[in-house]
N, C-alpha and C positions, 0 to 999 in steps of 0.2 A: 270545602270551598277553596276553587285556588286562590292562592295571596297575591295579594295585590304589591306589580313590582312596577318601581315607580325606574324608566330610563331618562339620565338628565340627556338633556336638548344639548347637544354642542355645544358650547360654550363659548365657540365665537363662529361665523362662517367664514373659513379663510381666505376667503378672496375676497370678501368685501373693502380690506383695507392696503388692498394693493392699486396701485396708481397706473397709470397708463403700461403697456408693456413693451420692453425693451430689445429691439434685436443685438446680436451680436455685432454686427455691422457696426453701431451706435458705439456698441463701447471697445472696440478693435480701433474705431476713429478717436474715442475720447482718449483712450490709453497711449495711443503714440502720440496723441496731441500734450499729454500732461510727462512724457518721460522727460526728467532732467539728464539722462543720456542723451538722449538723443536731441536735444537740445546743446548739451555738452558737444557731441560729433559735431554740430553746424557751425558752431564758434569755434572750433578748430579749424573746422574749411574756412571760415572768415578770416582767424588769423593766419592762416597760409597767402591766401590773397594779399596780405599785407607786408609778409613777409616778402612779397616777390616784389611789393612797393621798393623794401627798403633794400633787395638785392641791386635794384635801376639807378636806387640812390649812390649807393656807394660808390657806382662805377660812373657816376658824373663829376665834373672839375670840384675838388673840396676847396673852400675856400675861406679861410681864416685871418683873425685881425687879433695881432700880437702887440704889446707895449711891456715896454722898459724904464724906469726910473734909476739908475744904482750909482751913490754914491762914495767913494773910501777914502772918507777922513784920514789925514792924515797928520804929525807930529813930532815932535825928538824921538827916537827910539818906540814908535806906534805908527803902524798902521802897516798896508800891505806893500808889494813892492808896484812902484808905479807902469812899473815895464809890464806890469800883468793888468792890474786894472785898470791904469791908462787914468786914474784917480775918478773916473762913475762914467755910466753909460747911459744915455737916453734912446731908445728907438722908438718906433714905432710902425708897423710891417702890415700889409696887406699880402699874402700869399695864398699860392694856386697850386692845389695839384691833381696832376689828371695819368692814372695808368694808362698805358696802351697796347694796341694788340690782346684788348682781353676779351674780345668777340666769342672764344673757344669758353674758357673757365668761366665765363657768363651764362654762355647756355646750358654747361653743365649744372651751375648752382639752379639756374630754372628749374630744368629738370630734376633736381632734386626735391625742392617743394613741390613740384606737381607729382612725382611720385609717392609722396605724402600727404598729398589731397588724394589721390586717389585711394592709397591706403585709408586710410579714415571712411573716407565714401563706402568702403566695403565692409568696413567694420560697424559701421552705421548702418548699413542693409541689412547683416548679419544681425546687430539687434535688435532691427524692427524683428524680422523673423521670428527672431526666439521669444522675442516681447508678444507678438502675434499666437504664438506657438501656445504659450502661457497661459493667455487670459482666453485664450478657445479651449483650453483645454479646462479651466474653469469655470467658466458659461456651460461645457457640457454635464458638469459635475453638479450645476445647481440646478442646470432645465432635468436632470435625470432626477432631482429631489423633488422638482415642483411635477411632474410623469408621476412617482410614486405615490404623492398628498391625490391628484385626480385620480389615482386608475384605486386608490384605498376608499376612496368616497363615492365611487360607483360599487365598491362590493359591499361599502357601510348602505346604502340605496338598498340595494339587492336583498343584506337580510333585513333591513328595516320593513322592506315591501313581502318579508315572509312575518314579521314578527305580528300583525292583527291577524294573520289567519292562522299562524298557529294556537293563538291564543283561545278562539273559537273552538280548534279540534281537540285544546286538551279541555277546555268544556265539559266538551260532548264525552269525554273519554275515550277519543282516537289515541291520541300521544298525552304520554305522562307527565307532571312536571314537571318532573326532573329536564325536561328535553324544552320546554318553556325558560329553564333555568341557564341551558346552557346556553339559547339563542339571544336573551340577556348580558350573559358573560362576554357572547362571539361579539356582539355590536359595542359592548359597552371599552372591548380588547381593542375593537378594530378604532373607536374614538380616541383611546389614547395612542396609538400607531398611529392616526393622521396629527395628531399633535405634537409627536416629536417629529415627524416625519417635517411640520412645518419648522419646528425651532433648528431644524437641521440647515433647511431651506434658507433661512434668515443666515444663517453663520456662512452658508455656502456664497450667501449674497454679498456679504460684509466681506468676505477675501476676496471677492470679484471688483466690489468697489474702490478696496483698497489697491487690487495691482495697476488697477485704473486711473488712479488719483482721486475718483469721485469721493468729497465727504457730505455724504448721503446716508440718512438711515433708513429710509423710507420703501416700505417693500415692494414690489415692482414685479412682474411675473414678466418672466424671460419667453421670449418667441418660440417658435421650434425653428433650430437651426437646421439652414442648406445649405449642408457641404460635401463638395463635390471634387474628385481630385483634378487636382490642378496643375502638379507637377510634375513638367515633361521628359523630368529626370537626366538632364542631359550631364553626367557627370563632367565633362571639357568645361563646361560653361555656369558651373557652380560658385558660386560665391567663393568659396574657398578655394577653388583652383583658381577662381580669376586671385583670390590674392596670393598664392603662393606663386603665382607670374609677376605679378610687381614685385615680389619680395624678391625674384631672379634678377628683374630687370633696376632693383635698387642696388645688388652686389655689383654688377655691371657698372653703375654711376658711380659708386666707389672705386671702382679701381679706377675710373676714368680721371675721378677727381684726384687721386694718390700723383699717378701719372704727370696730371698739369702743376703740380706742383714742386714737379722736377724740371720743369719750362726756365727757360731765361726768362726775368721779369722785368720791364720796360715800362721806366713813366715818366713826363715832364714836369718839372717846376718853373715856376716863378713868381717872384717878389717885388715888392716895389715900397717904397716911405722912404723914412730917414734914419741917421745910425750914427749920433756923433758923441763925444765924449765929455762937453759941457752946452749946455742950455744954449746958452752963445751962439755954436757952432750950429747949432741946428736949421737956418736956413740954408746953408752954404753944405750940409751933408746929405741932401735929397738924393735920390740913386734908385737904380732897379738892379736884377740879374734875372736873368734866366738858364736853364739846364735840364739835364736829365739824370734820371736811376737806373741803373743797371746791379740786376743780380740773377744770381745764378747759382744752384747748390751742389759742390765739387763731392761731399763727400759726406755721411752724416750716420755713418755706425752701420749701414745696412738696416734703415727702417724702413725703406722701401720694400723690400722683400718681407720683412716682419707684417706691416700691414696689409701685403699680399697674401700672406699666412694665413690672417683674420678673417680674410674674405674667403678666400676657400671652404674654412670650416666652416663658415655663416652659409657660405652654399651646399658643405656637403650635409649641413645639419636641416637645412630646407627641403634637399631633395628623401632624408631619410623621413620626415612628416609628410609629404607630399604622396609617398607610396605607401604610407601605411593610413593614409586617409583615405586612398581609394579603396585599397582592402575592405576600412572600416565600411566607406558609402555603398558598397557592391552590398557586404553582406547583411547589412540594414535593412539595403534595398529586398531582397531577397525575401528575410525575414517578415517583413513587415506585408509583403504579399502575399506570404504564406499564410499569415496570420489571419490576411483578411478572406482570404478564398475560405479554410477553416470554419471562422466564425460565420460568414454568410452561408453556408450551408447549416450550422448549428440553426441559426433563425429559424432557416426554414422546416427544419425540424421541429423547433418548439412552437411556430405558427401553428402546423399541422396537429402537433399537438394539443393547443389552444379549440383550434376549432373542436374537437372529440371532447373537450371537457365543457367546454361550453352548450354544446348538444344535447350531454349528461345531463347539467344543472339544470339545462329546460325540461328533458324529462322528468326529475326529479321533484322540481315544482309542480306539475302536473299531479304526481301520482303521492306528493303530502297533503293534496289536498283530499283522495282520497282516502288517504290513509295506507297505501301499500308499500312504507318501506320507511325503516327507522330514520329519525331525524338526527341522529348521529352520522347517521351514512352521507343527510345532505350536507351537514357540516365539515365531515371529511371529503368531499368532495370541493366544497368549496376553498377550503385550506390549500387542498392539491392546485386548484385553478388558482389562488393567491402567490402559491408558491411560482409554479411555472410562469407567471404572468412578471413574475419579476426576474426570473431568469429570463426573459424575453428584453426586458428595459435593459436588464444588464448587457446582456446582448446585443443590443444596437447600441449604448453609449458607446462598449467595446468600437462595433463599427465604428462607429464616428469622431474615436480618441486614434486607432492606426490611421485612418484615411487622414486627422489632423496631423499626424507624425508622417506622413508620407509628403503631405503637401508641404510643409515646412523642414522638408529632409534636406541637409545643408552641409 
């Protein structure tokens, strides 16, 4: 009499307890919404705006309000001599100053903060990118986990839908136990393969949530992602060549700024209150003046050329990244084409594949019912299509992790 073998039911059904499902889209939009970089970059451009506030400021009339009180006691043999301090001074001064002719070193300092807003704006592009780059290439690492749990639960289907008729043919004494026993073991293998295959799914989720900011535990079945290449590869017009042009065009605003600060420098003052030598005095010592600054720097060690020095290296150490980044972006490029022409023919190999094994298994099915071919055979058969079918998921995440590194190729 065959014994009676009892198969537990799942023990959970794994989608039941997943909640609406989520595209990539959604969490591409969450993750730069919650970066504290990029957040960070925006309040740098803000503080740039304001520093150009207080560049306007500086070059408008300053204007300041002084007071005096001093008095020097004096005695026999104490105190100061009076021919200096005149024995205490009271003032009190409103005064104005305004440089001039600085139309030039104004627009250079402009343009210095704006070359640093721009710098920031690209490096702020650049981390969306890489941020982008990141969390798709984790989305595709857990949709390839939640592919594996479906495409395992159709082959658990598959021998479930063989397991009551085999049962009947080792009955009859078509197939032996043993071959009852093993399709037992294949289902009972293949239930705990979708169970880790979920707890995998769950962790793969949990690094997704977290480069996103989401704090979420809740399991969520990711969409099939479309991604499609997008980048027009224009290496002149890359993120990084556009910064390694303002990095040019910032040695340039250096040297310009070294330059005006070998300028003759030219500003007006004036004053006005009072300035007298006892309390007394002080209606009777009201007064203004006015004038000007002049300077000029005759001579100062050769720092001029020194900081001329700096800039050079700063540029020639710009131009030695700047060619060996195109190097790098050529042979990426290249690489990562090759990569893909490769793999999309491998597909299609293992599609064509797919289809001859799946042919088999319907044969197969057919003729266990008659009885004309070991039931090992259809298990090894099925193992093969298990295996190829996952070299196939491999295969396209593959696709779809180059084409994510192509798009975000930077």
């Amino acid at each position: 009499m065959l014994k009676k073998i009892y198969i537990p039911i799942l023990f959970l059904v794994l989608f039941v307890g997943f909640s609406k499902a989520q595209s990539l889209d959604g969490y591409l939009a969450t993750g730069l919404k919650n970066s504290p970089l990029l957040k960070d970059y925006s309040n740098q451009i803000r503080s740039g705006n304001v520093d150009s506030a207080l560049v306007s400021a500086t070059y408008k009339p300053q204007v300041n309000l002084s007071s005096q009180m001093m008095i020097a006691p004096s005695a026999k043999n104490f105190g100061y001599d009076p021919a200096i301090t005149n024995g205490g001074n009271f003032s009190g001064l409103v005064s104005a100053n305004q440089s001039l002719f600085n139309k030039k070193i104004k627009a250079e300092q402009f343009r210095t903060i704006q070359l640093s807003n721009q710098s920031i704006q690209v490096s702020k592009k650049l981390s969306e990118t890489e941020l982008k780059k990141t969390i798709t290439n984790q989305y595709l690492t857990a949709y390839a986990n939640l592919s594996q749990i479906k495409f395992n639960q159709s082959v658990l289907k598959l021998l479930e839908g063989e397991f009551s008729t085999l049962k009947v043919l080792v009955q009859r004494g078509i197939y032996q136990q043993t071959d009852y026993l093993n399709l037992a073991a294949s289902i009972q293998s293949q239930k705990i393969g979708i169970r880790q295959s979920f707890i995998q799914y769950k962790n793969e989720l949990a690094t997704l949530n977290y480069l996103c900011g989401i704090n979420d535990t809740t399991t969520v079945e990711v969409q099939q992602p479309n991604i499609q290449l997008e980048n027009i590869f224009d290496l002149n017009n890359s993120l990084q060549m556009v910064q390694f042009h303002i990095d040019s065009l910032k040695n340039i605003n250096q040297k310009a700024l070294v330059d005006l600060n070998y300028r003759p420098q030219l500003s007006a003052f004036a004053d006005a209150g009072f300035n007298a030598i006892s309390p007394v005095d002080i209606p009777f010592r009201v007064g203004a003046s006015v004038g000007v600054n002049f300077s000029m720097p005759l001579y100062d060690g050769k720092q001029r050329k020194q900081q001329y020095n700096k800039i050079f290296i700063a540029e020639e150490t710009r131009q030695y990244y700047k060619d060996f980044y195109k190097k790098q972006f050529s042979q990426q490029y290249i690489q990562l084409k090759e990569q893909l022409k490769l793999n999309d023919e491998l597909i299609v190999e293992i599609k064509g594949q797919l289809i001859n094994q799946e042919q088999l298994i319907g044969l197969y099915k057919t003729e266990i019912e008659k009885g004309l071919v070991r039931f090992l055979d259809f298990l090894s058969v099925v193992n093969n299509y298990v295996s190829t079918k996952n070299n196939l998921t491999v295969a396209e995440m593959n696709r779809l992790q180059i084409m994510n590194q192509l798009n975000y190729l930077k």
